[in-house]
C-alpha positions as CSV (number, residue, x, y, z in Angstrom):
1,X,8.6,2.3,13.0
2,X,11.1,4.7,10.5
3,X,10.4,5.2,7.3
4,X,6.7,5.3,7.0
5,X,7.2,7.6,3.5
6,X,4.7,10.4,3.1
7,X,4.9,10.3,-0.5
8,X,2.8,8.8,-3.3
9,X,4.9,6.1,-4.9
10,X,2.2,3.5,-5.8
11,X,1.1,3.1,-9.4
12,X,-2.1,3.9,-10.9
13,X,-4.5,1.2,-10.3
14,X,-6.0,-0.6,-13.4
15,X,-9.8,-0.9,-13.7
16,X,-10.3,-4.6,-13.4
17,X,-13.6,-6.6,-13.0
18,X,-14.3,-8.4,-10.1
19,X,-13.6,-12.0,-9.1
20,X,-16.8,-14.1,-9.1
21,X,-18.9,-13.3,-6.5
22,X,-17.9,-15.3,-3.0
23,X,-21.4,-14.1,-2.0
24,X,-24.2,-17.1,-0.9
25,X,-27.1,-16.2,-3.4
26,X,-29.0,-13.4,-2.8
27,X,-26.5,-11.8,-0.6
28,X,-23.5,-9.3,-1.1
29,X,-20.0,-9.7,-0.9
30,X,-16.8,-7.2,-0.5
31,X,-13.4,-6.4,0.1
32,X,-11.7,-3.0,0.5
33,X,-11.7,-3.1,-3.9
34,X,-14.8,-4.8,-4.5
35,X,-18.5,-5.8,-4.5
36,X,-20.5,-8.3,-5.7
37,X,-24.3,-9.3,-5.5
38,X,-24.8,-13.0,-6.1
39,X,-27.9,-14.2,-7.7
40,X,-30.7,-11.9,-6.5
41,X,-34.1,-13.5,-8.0
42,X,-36.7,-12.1,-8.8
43,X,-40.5,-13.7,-9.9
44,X,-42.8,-12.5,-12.4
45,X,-46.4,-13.8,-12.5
46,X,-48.7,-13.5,-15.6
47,X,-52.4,-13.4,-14.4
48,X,-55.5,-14.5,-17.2
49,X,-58.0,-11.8,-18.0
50,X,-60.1,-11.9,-14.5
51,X,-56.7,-11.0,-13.1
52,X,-56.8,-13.7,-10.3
53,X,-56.0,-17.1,-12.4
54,X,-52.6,-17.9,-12.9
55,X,-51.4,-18.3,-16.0
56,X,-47.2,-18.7,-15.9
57,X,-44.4,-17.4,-14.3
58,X,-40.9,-16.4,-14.8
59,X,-37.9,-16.1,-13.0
60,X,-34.7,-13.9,-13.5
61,X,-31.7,-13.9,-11.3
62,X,-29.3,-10.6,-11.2
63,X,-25.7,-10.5,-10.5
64,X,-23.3,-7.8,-10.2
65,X,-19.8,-6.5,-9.5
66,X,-17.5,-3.8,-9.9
67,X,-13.7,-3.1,-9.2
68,X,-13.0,0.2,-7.2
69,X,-10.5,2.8,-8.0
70,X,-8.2,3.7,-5.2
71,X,-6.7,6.1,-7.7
72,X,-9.8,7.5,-9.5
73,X,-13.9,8.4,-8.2
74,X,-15.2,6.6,-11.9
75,X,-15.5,2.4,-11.8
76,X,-17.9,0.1,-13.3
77,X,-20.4,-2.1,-12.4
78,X,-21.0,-5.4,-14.8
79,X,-25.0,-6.2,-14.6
80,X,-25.9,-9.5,-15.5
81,X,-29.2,-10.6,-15.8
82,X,-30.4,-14.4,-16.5
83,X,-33.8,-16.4,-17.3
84,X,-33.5,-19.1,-14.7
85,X,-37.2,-20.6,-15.2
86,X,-40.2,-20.4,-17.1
87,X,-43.7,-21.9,-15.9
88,X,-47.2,-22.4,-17.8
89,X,-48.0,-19.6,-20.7
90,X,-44.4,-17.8,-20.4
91,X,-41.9,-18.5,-22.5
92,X,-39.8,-15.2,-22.6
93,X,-39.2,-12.2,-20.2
94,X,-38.0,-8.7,-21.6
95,X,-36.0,-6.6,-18.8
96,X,-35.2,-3.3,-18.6
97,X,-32.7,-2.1,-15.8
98,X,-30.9,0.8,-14.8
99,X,-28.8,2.5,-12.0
100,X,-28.4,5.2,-9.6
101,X,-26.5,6.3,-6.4
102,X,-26.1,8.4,-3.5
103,X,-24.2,11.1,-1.9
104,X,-21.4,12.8,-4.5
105,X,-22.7,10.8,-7.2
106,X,-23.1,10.8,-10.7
107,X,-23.9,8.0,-13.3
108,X,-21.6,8.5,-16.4
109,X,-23.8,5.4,-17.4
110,X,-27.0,4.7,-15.9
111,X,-28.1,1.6,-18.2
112,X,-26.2,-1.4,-19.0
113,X,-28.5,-1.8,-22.4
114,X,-30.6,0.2,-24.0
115,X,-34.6,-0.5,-24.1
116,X,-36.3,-3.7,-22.7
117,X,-33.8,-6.8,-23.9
118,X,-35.6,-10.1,-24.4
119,X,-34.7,-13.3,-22.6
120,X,-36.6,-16.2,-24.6
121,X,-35.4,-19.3,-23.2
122,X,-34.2,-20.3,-19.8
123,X,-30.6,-19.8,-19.3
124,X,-31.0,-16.5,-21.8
125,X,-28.5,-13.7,-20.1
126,X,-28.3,-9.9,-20.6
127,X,-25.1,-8.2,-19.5
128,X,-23.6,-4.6,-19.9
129,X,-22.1,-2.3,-17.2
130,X,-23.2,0.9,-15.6
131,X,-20.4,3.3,-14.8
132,X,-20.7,6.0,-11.4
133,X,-19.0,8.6,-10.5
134,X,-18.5,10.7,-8.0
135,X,-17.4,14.7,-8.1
136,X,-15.4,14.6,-5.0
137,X,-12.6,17.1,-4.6
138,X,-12.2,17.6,-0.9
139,X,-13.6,15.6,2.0
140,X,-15.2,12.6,1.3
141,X,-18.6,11.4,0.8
142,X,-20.4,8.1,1.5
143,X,-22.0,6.7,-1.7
144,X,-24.7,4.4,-2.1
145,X,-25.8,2.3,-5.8
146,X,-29.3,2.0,-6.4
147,X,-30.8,0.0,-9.3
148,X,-33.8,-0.5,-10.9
149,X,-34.8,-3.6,-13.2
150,X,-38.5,-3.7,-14.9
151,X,-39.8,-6.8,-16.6
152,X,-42.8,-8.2,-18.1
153,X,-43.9,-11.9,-20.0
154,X,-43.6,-11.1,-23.9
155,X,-47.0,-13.1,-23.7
156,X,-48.6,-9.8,-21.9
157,X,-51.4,-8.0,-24.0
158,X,-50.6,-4.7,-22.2
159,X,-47.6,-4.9,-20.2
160,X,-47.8,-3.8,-16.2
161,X,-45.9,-2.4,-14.6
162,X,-43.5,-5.6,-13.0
163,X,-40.6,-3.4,-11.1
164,X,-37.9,-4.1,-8.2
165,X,-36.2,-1.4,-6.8
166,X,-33.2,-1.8,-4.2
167,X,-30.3,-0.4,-2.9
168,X,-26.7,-1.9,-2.4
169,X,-25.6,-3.3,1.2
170,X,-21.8,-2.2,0.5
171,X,-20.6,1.4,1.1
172,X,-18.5,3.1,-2.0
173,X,-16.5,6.0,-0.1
174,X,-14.8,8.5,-1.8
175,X,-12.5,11.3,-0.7
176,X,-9.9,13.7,-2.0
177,X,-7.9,13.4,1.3
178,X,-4.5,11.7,0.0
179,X,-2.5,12.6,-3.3
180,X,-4.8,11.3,-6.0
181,X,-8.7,10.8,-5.5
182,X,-10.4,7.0,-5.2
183,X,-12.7,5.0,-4.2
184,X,-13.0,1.8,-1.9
185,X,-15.2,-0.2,0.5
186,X,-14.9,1.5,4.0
187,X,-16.2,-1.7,5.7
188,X,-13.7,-4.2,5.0
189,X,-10.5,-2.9,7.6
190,X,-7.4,-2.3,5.5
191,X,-5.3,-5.5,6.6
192,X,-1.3,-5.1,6.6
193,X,0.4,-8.0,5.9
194,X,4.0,-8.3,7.8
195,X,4.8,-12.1,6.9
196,X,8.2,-13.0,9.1
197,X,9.9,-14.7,6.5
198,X,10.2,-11.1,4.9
199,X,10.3,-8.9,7.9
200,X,11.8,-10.9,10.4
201,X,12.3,-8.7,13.7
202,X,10.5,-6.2,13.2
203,X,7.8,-8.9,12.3
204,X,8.4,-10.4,15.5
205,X,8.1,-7.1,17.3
206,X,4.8,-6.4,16.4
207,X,3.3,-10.0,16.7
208,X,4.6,-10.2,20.5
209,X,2.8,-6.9,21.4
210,X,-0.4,-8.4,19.9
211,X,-0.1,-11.8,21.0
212,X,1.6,-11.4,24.1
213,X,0.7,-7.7,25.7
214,X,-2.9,-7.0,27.1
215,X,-4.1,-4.5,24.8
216,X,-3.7,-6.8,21.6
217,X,-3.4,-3.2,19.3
218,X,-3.6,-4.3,15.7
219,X,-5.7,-7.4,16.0
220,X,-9.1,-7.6,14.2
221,X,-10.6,-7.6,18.3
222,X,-8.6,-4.4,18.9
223,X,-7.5,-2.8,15.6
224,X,-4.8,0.5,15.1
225,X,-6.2,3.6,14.1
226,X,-4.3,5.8,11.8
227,X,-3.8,9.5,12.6
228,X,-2.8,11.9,9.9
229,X,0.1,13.7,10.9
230,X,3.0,16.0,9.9
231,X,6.6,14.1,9.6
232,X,7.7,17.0,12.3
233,X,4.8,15.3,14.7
234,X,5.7,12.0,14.1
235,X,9.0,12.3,14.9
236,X,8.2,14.0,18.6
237,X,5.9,10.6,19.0
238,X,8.9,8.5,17.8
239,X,11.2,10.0,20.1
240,X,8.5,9.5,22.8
241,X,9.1,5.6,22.4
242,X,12.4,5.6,21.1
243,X,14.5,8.8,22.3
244,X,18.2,8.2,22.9
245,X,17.7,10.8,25.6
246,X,16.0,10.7,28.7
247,X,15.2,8.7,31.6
248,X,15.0,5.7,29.7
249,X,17.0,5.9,26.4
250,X,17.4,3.4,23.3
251,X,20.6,2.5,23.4
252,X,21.2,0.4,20.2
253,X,23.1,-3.4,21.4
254,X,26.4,-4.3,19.4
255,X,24.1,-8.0,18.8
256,X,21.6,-6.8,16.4
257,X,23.2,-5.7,13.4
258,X,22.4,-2.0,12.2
259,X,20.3,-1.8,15.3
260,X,17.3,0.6,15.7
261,X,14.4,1.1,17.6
262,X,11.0,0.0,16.4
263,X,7.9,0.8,18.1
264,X,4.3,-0.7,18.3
265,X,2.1,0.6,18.4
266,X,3.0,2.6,15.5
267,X,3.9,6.4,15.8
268,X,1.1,7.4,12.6
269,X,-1.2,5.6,14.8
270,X,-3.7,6.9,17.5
271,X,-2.6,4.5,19.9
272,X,1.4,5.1,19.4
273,X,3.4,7.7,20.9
274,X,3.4,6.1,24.4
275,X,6.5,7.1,26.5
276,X,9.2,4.7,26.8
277,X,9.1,4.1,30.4
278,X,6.0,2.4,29.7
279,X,7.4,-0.2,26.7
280,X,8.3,-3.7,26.9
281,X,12.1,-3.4,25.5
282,X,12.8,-6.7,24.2
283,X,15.6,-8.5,21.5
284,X,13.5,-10.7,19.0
285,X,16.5,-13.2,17.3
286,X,16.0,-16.3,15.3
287,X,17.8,-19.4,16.8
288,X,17.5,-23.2,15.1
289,X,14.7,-21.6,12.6
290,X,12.9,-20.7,16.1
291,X,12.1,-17.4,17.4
292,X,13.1,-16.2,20.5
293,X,12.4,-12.8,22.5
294,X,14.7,-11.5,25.3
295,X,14.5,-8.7,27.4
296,X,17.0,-6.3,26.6
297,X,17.5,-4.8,29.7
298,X,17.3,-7.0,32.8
299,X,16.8,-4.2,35.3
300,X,13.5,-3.8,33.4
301,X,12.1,-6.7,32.7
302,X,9.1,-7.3,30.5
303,X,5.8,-7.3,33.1
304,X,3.7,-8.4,30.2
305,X,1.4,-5.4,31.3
306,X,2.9,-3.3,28.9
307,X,0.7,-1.1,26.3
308,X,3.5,-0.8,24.1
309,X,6.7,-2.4,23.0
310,X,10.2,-1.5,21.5
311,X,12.3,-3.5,19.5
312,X,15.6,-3.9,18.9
313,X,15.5,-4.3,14.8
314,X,17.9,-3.9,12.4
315,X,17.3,-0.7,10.5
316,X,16.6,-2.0,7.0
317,X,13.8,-4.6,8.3
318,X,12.5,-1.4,10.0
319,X,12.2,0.8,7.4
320,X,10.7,-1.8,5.1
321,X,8.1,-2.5,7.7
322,X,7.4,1.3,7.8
323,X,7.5,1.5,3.6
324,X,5.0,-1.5,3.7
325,X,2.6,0.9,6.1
326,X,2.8,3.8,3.7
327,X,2.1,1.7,0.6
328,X,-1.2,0.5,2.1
329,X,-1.8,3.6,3.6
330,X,-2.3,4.9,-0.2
331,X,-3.5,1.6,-2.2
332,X,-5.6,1.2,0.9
333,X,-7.0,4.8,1.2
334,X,-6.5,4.7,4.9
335,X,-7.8,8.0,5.9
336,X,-7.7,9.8,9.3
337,X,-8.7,7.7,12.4
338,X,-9.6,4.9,9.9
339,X,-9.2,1.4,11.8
340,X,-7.0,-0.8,10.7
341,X,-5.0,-4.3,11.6
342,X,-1.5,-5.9,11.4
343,X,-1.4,-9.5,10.4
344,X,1.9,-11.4,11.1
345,X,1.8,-14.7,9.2
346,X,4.9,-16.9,8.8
């Protein structure tokens, strides 16, 4: 692939809240930007004076989510907490709730409210956000949120103590490793998008090694791992794969126009760098609105056993490809020997 920059040329990110929650209730949701807890509930019982008789209960349901910063170690998290029923004696709640985390972590705001808020009918919501942040300036660090909520029936003649306590399913990692400091959600794989409509061959080229070559590199079964190299290493693994020297040299075909080598797996990945001896070679071209891959050089044909492939592309669709890397790469946070997978939709 040429033209992976090295560069950061993305803009800074704006803090955003998050979708509504995908999540079933109960549960968490997340992408590489973003988590969500749907509807945890929680039940509150008041007790009569011999402590054993029931005398009402209450339900609240929490919800959060929060945007991460893939250019900043600060983001927010929106609390929301609702009344969703009321039995017997109760009538009203009053919650308190606050937050905490993990690892390199600070809160800049650990409570969304101040004090105990009341919720005196059903349906009754609190909201505010909590803000973390971590100190990170070299490395990385795992980060987990914590919360706290406390709640009691306003009907209580001396309030108990009525507390959950839990900690978040998602992951927040931070690191320092790339131009500018963020944040995101290790455990969603960074997902690179190479539609053929806009990348056409080299598209092609990387869709026929996954679909069509045994080691499927790239797909969610079998994903690419980045490696964090110098520009001076990744061109010794490019010219592995695509040397115009050697036994078995690219030699570009007057039928592509502007033609140049593109290899998959990619040279900024673990898996790329393979010698060329040992690629598929093969001419991807679009004929009736279909396409269709050749060999490019009959007295090697493809064995489909190949762990890599070469393309014949023509230079501008290969460098675009190879921006499109380098873009995620940094809105992405893909760090050193982070997995992650090439989709090639239509």
């Amino acid at each position: 692939m040429a033209g992976t920059p090295t560069s950061d040329t993305t803009a800074g990110a704006v803090q955003t809240t998050a979708s509504p929650c995908p999540a079933e209730p109960g549960s968490y949701s997340f992408t590489r930007h973003d988590y969500c807890l749907n509807s945890k509930k929680q039940m509150y019982t008041l007790y009569g004076q011999d402590a054993t008789t029931v005398r009402g209960t209450g339900e609240i349901s929490i919800s959060t989510n929060a945007t991460l910063n893939a250019t900043n170690t600060s983001w927010d998290e929106h609390i929301v907490v609702e009344a969703t029923r009321f039995t017997g004696w109760v009538r009203g709640l009053v919650v308190a709730f606050d937050a905490s985390c993990s690892g390199n972590c600070t809160m800049n705001k650990a409570k969304p409210w101040d004090g105990h808020a009341l919720l005196g009918r059903e349906g009754a919501k609190k909201e505010g956000d909590v803000t973390f942040h971590s100190g990170v300036t070299q490395g990385r660090t795992s980060i987990y949120p914590s919360y706290h909520a406390d709640f009691y029936a306003v009907e209580e003649d001396a309030p108990g103590d009525h507390t959950v306590r839990w900690t978040s399913q998602v992951e927040v990692r931070c690191d320092a490793e790339l131009s500018t400091a963020g944040c995101v959600a290790p455990q969603k794989k960074p997902d690179l998008v190479l539609p053929m409509s806009v990348y056409g061959t080299a598209a092609v080229t990387y869709l026929f090694a996954e679909t069509k070559l045994p080691d499927a590199w790239g797909t969610p079964r079998n994903p690419l791992w980045r490696i964090d190299i110098s520009d001076k290493e990744r061109e010794e693994r490019y010219r592995r794969t695509c040397g115009r020297t050697g036994t078995t040299p690219f030699v570009p075909i007057p039928v592509v126009p502007d033609d140049s080598c593109d290899e998959y797996p990619f040279a900024r990945s673990f898996q790329g760098g393979k010698y060329a001896a040992q690629c598929a070679e093969i001419i991807p071209t679009l004929e009736n609105n279909q396409w269709v891959v050749y060999d490019a050089d009959p007295r090697r044909p493809v064995t489909y056993r190949e762990p890599c492939v070469r393309g014949h592309v023509p230079l501008k669709q290969n460098e675009a490809a190879g921006g499109a890397y380098g873009s995620l790469v940094k809105t992405d946070r893909i760090l050193d020997m982070d997995p992650f997978i090439v989709s090639i939709p239509a």
